[in-house]
C-alpha positions in Angstrom: -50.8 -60.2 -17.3 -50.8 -59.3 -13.7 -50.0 -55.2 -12.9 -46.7 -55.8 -11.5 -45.7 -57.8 -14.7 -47.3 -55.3 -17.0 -45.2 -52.6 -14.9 -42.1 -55.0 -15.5 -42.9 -54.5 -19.3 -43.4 -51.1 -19.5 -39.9 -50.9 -17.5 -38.1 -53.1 -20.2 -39.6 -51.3 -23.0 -38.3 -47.9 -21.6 -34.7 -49.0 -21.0 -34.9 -50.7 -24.2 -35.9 -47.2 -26.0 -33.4 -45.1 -23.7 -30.6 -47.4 -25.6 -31.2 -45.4 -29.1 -31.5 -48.9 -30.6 -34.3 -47.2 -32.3 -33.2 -44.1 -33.3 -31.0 -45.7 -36.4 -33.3 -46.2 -39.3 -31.8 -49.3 -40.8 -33.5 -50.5 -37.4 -36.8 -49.5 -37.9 -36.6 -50.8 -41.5 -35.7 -54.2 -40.7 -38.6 -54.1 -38.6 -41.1 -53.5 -41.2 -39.3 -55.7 -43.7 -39.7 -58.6 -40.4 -43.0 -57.3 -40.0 -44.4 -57.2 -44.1 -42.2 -60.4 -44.5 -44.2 -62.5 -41.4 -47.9 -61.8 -42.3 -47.5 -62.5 -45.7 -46.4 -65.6 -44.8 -49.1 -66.1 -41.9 -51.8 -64.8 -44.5 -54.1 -68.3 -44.3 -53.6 -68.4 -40.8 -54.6 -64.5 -40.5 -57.6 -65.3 -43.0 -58.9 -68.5 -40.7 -58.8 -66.1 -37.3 -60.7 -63.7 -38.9 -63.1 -66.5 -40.3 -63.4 -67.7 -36.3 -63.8 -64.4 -34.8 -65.9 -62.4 -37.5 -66.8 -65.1 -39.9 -65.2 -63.0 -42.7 -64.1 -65.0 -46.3 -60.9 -65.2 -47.5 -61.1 -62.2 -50.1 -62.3 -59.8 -47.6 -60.0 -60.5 -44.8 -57.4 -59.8 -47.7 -59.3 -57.2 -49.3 -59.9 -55.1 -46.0 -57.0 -56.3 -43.1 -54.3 -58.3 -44.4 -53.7 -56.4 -48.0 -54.1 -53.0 -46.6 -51.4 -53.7 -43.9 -49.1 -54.5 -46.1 -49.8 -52.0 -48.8 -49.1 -49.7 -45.6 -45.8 -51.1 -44.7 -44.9 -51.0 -48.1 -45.8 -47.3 -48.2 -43.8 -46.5 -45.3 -40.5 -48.5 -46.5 -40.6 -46.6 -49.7 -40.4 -43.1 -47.7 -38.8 -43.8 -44.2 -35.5 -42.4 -45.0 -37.1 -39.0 -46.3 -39.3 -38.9 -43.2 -36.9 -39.8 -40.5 -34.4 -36.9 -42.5 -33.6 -33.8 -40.5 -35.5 -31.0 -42.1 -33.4 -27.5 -42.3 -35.8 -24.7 -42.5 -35.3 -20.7 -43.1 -33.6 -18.8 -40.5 -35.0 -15.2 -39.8 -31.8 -12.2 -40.6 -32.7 -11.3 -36.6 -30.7 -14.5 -35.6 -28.3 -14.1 -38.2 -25.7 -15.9 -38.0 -27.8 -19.4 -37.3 -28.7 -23.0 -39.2 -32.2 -23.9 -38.1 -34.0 -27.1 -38.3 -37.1 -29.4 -37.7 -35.5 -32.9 -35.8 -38.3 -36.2 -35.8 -37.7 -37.6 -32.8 -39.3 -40.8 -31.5 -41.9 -40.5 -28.2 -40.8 -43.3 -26.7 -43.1 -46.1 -25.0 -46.5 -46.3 -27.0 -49.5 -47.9 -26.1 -51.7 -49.1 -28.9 -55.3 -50.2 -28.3 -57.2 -51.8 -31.1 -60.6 -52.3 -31.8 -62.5 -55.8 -32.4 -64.1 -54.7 -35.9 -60.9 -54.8 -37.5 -58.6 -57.1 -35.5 -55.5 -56.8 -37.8 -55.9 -53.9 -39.4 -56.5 -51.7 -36.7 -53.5 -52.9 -35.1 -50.7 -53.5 -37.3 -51.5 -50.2 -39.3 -50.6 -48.1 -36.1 -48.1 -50.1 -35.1 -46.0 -49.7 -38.4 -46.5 -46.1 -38.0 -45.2 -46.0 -34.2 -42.5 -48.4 -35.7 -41.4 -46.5 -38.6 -41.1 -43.2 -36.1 -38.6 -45.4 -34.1 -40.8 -45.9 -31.2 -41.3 -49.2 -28.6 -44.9 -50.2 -28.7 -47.0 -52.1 -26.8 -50.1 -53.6 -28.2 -54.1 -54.5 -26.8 -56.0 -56.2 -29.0 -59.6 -56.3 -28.1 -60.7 -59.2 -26.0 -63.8 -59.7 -28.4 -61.6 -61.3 -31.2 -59.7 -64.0 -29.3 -58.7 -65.8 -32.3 -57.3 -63.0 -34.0 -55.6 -61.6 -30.4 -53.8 -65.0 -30.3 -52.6 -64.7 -33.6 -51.0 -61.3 -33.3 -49.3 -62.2 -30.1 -48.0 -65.7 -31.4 -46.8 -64.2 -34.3 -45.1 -60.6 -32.7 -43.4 -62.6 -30.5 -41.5 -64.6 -33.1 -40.1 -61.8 -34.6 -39.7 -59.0 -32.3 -38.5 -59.4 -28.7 -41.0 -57.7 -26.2 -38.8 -54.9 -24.7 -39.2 -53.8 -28.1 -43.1 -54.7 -29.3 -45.3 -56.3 -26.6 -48.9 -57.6 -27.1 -51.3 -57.7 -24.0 -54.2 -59.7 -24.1 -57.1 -59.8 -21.9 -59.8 -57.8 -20.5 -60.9 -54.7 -18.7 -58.4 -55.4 -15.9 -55.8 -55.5 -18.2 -56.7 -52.3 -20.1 -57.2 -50.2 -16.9 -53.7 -51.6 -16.0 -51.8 -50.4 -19.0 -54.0 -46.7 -19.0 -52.7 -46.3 -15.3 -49.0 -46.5 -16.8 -47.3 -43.9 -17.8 -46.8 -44.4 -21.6 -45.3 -41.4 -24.0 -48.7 -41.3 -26.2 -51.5 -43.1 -26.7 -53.2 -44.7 -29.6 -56.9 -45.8 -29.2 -59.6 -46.9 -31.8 -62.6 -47.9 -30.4 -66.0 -46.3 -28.6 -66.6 -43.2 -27.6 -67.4 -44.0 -24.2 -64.1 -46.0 -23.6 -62.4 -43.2 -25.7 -63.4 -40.3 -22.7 -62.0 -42.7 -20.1 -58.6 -43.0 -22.2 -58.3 -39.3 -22.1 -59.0 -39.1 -18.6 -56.4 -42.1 -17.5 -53.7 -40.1 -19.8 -54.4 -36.6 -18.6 -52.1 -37.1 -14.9 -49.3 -37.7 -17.4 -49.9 -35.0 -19.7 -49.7 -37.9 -22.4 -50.4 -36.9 -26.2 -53.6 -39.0 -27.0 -55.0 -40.3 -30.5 -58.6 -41.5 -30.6 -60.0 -42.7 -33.4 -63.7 -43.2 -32.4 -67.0 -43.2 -34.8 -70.8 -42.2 -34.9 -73.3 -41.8 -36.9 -72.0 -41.2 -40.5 -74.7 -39.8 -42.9 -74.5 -40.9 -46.5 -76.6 -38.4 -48.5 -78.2 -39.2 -52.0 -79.5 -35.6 -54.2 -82.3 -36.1 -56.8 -79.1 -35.9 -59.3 -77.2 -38.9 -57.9 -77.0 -42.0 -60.4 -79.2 -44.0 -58.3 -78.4 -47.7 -59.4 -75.0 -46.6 -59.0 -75.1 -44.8 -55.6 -77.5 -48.4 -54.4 -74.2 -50.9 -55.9 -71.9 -48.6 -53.8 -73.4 -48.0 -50.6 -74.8 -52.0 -50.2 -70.9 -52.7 -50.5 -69.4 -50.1 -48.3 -72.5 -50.2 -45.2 -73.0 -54.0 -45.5 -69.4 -55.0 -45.6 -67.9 -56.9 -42.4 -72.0 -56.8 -41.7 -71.6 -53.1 -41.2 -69.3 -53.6 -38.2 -67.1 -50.7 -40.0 -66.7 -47.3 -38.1 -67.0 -45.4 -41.5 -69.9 -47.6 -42.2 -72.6 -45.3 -43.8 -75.4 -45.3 -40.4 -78.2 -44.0 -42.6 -79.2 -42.9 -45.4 -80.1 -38.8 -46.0 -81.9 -38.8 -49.5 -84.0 -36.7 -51.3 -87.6 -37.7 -51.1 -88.5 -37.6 -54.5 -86.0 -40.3 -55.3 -86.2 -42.2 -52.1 -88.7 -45.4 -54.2 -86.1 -45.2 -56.9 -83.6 -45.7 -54.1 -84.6 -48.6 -52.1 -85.9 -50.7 -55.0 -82.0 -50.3 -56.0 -81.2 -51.0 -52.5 -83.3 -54.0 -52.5 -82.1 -55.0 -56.3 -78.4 -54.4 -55.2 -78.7 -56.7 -51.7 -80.0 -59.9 -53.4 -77.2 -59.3 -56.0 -74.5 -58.9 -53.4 -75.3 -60.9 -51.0 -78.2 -63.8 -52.8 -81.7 -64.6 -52.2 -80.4 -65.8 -48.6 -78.1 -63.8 -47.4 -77.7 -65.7 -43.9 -76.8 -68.9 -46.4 -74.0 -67.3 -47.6 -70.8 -68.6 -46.7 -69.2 -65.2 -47.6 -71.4 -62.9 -45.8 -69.9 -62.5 -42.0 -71.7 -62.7 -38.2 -72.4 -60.1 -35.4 -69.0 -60.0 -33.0 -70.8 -61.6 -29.8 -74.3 -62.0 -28.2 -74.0 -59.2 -26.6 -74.0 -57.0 -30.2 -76.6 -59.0 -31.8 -79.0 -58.6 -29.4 -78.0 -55.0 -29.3 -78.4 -54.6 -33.0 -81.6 -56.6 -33.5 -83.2 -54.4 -30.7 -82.6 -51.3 -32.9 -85.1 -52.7 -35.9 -88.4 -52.2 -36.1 -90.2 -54.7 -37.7 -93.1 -51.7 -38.7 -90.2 -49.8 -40.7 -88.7 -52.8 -42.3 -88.7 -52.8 -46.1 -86.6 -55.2 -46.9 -84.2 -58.1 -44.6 -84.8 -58.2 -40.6 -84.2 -62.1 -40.3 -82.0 -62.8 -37.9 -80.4 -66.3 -36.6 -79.6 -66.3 -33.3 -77.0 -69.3 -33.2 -75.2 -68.5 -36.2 -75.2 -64.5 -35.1 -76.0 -63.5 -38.1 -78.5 -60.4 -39.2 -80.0 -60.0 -42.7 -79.3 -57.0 -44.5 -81.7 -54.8 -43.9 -83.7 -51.5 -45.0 -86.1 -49.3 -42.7 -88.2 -46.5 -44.2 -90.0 -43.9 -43.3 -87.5 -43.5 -40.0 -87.2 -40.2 -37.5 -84.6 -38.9 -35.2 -87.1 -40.6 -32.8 -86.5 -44.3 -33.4 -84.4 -45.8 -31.4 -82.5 -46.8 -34.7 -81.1 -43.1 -34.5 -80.3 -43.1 -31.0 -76.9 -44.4 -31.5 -74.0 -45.8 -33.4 -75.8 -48.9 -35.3 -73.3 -51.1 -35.9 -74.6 -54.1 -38.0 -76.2 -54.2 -40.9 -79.1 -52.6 -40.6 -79.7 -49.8 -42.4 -82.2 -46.4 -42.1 -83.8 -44.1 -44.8 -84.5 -40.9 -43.8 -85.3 -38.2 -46.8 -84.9 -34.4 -47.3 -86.7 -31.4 -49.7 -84.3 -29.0 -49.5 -80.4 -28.6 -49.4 -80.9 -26.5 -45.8 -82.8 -29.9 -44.6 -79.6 -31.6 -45.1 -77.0 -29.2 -43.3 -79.3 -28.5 -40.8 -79.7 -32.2 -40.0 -76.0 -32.8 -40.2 -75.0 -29.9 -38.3 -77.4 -30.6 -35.4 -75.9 -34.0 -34.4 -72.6 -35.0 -33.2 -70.0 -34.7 -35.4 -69.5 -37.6 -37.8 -66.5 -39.7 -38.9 -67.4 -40.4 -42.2 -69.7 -38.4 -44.5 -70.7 -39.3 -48.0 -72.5 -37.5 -50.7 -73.9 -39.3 -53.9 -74.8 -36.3 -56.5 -73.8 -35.2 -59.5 -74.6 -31.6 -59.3 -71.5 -30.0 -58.2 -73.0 -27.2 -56.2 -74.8 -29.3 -54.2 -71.5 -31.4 -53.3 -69.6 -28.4 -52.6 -72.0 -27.1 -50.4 -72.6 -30.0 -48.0 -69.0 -31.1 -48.4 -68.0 -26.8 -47.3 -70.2 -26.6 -44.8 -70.9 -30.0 -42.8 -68.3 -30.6 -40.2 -67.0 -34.8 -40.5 -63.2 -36.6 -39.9 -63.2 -37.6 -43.9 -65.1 -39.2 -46.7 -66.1 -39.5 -50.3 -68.4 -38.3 -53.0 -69.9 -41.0 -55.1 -68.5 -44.1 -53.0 -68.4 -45.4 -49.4 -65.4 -45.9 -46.7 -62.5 -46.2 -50.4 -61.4 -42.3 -48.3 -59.7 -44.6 -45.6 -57.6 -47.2 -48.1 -54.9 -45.0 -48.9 -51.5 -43.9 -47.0 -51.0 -41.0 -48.9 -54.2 -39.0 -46.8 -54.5 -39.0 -42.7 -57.5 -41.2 -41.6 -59.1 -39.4 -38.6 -62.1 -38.0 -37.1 -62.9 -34.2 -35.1 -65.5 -33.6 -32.6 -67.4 -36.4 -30.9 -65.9 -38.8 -33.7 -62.1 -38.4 -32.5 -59.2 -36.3 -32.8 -56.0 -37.0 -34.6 -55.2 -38.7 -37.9 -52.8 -41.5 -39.4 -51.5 -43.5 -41.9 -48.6 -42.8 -44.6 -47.2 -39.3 -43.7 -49.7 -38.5 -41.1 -48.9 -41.9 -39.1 -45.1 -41.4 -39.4 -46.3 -37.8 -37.9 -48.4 -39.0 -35.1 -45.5 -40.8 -33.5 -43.1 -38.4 -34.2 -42.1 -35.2 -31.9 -40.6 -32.8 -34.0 -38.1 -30.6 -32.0 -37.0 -27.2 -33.4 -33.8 -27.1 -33.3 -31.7 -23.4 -33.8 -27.8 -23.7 -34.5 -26.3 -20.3 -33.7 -22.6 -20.1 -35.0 -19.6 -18.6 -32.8 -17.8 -16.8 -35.4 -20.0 -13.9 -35.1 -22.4 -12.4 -32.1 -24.2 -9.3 -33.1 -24.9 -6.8 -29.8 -27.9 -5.6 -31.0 -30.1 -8.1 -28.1 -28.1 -7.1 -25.5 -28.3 -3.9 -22.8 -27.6 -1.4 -22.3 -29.7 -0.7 -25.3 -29.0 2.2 -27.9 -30.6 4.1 -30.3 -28.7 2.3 -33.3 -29.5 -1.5 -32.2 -33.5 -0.5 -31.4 -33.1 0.9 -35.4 -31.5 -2.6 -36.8 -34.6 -4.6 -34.3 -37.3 -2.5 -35.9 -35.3 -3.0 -39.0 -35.3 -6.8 -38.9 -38.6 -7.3 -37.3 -41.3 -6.3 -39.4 
C-alpha cells in the first residue's frame, strides 16, 4: 500500500471505531465466532502456507498455530461478557455518598505487527485479544512468510470489512509507513533491534506499546534432573519449528558432572525424534530464508560439534545439532541463535548458575530441569526472565489462562486470555457522587469540626 492509502485506512478505521459499533459486545462476539468459524474451515489451506513458508507438517502447524488460535478464541468467547462487565469497586467513607467503578474501554485503532516464526499464531492470537476489547485493528504480517501473509489477508478480508480489521502486506516501506501513524497502541513481536525503533516511532504519540521480543533463553539441567527425561523434553521444545521459536531453549546450563549423561540422551533423543536423517524427514521444517541459514550455519563450529552440523543449502535445512565444550566467547553466544543448533555449557555450583544468568540480558524464557526443590526455587527466586517451566520447554506459553510476556531486554507487556483482553483495554475509574447529599467538610472556610471528621476518615 502506498502512504497516502495507508493514511486513508487508518482514517476509515478511526471513523469506523468513533461510531461505537464496537463497544456492544454481541459485536465483538460475532467477530470471534466469524473469526473461530473461518480458520477452521481454511485449516488445510492454513497447514499448506505454513508447509510453503516454513516447511512445517500438518500436525505441527495444528499443534502450534492453527489449534492454539482457536483454543484462544474459544477462551475468550467463554469469558467476554465477564470481562467487558463494568466492575464496581469500594468507595472510601471520605466520599461518602458515591458508587465507584472500574469501566474497560476499548483504545481505539491498533496496529499489530507479527513475526515470521509463527505466521498465524502470532497474529491472530493478538488480534482476538484487541478484538475481544472492542478495538479496530490493523494487521502486518512479516514479509518473510509470503504464503502465509496471503492467506491471512485473503481470508480477513472475506469476513471482516477493512474499516474494521485491515491486513498490510509488504516490506520495510510499508512498516515505517504504518509506525509514522498515529495508532492508539501498538502490538509488536519480533527483534529487538526492530523492537527499539517501534518504541521510538510511537513515543511522538505517547502511544502505549507492547513488545514481545526474545534472547537468549537458558534451559538449566542439576545433577538431580531425570536426565533421559529432561533430553526427550528439551529435543522437542528447542528443535521444534527448527528452533525458529522465541522461547526456544538457546543453550544448555548443566551441571558438569552430568553433562556425558546429557548429550548421549541428547544424541539418543534426536535420532528418535527426528531419524537417522533428519534433513530426510518430510516432518522436520527449513530455515525461513537464505539470509537466516547462512546466519545460523555461521554460528557452528565444526571443532565443538558433537553431534548434527549437516546442512543443505537448497532445501534450507540445518541438522539438529549439539556443541560442547562452548564459552561466552564463541560466537554461538554472541546472539539470539535461532535454528536448531544447540550449545552446552556446564556449571559446579548453584552461584555459577545465577551468576551466569544474572550477567546477561534478561531472558524470555527460562527453564530448569531438577528435582531437588531448593535448587528450583532458588534459580526460579532469584533469576530475572518473562516466563517459563520446570521440567519441560516453551508448554508456559500454550495456555490463556497465564499472560505470555517478557521484561528487560526480552520485552515488556504480556497477553493472552485475561491478560490479552487487558492489554487492549483502558480501564477508566469512574467515581459516581450522588446529589441527595453534599457533606461541607472539603470546603472553606475550614473549621475545627470538619479538619476532625478529615483526620477522622483519612487514616
Amino acid at each position: 500500500m502506498t502512504p497516502s492509502e495507508i493514511e486513508a485506512l487508518y482514517q476509515k478505521q478511526r471513523t469506523f471505531f468513533s461510531s461505537g459499533a464496537t463497544l456492544d459486545v454481541a459485536y465483538r462476539i460475532s467477530a470471534l465466532k466469524k473469526l473461530r468459524q473461518a480458520i477452521v474451515e481454511n485449516e488445510t489451506a492454513i497447514a499448506q502456507a505454513l508447509r510453503e513458508d516454513l516447511g512445517k507438517s500438518a500436525e505441527e502447524s495444528y499443534m502450534c498455530e492453527t489449534g492454539m488460535v482457536i483454543s484462544e478464541i474459544s477462551y475468550l468467547l467463554q469469558h467476554i461478557r465477564r470481562y467487558a462487565r463494568k466492575r464496581t469497586v469500594l468507595t472510601p467513607l471520605a466520599q461518602f455518598a458515591a458508587r465507584s467503578c472500574r469501566k474497560p474501554t476499548p483504545y481505539g485503532v491498533c496496529l499489530i505487527m507479527s513475526p515470521w516464526n509463527y505466521p498465524l499464531l502470532l497474529t491472530l492470537d493478538p488480534l482476538a485479544d484487541a478484538l475481544a476489547a472492542g478495538n479496530t485493528v490493523i494487521l502486518k504480517p512479516s514479509a518473510y512468510s509470503p504464503a502465509t501473509s496471503a492467506l491471512l489477508q485473503d481470508l480477513l478480508s472475506r469476513i471482516f470489512p477493512e474499516e474494521y480489521v485491515a491486513v498490510v502486506t509488504g516490506g520495510r516501506a510499508e512498516n515505517a509507513c504504518l509506525l509514522e501513524q498515529k495508532s492508539d497502541y501498538i502490538f509488536f513481536t519480533g527483534s529487538k533491534s526492530v523492537g527499539r525503533l517501534v518504541l521510538e516511532k510511537a513515543a511522538p504519540h505517547l502511544t502505549p506499546v507492547t513488545l514481545e521480543l526474545g534472547g537468549k533463553s537458558p534451559c538449566i539441567v542439576d545433577r538431580s534432573a531425570k536426565i533421559s527425561l529432561a533430553a526427550r523434553r528439551i529435543v522437542f521444545g528447542k528443535f521444534l519449528n527448527c528452533g525458529q521459536t522465541c522461547v526456544a531453549p538457546d543453550y544448555i546450563l548443566c551441571h558438569e558432572s552430568v553433562k556425558d549423561e546429557l548429550i548421549g540422551c541428547l544424541k539418543a533423543e534426536i535420532q528418535k525424534q527426528y531419524g537417522a536423517d533428519p534433513l530426510k524427514n518430510a516432518a522436520y521444517g527449513k530455515i525461513i530464508s537464505q539470509k537466516h541459514f547462512s546466519r545460523v550455519s555461521g554460528l557452528m563450529d565444526e571443532r565443538k560439534v558433537v553431534w548434527g552440523g549437516e546442512t543443505d543449502p537448497a532445501a534450507l535445512k540445518i541438522a539438529p545439532t549439539l556443541m560442547a565444550d562452548v564459552t561466552w566467547e564463541d560466537a554461538v553466544m554472541g546472539e539470539e541463535i535461532f535454528g536448531p543448533v544447540l550449545p552446552i555449557l556446564t556449571f559446579r555450583q548453584t552461584q555459577e548458575v545465577l551468576d551466569t544468568v544474572q550477567a546477561h540480558d534478561t531472558p524470555l524464557a527460562l527453564y530448569v530441569f531438577a528435582e531437588d526443590k531448593a535448587f528450583i526455587r532458588t534459580v526460579t527466586d532469584r533469576c530475572a526472565f518473562g516466563g517459563g517451566c520446570v521440567n519441560d520447554c516453551i508448554i508456559h506459553l500454550a495456555t490463556s489462562r497465564m499472560g505470555f510476556g517478557g521484561m528487560g531486554e526480552s520485552g515488556m507487556g504480556a497477553y493472552h486470555g485475561k491478560i490479552g483482553f487487558d492489554t487492549f483495554t483502558h480501564y477508566k475509574s469512574i467515581v459516581d457522587k450522588k446529589t441527595w447529599l453534599d457533606l461541607p467538610m472539603r470546603y472553606q472556610p475550614y473549621q475545627k469540626i470538619c479538619n476532625r471528621l478529615v483526620r477522622l476518615f483519612l487514616r
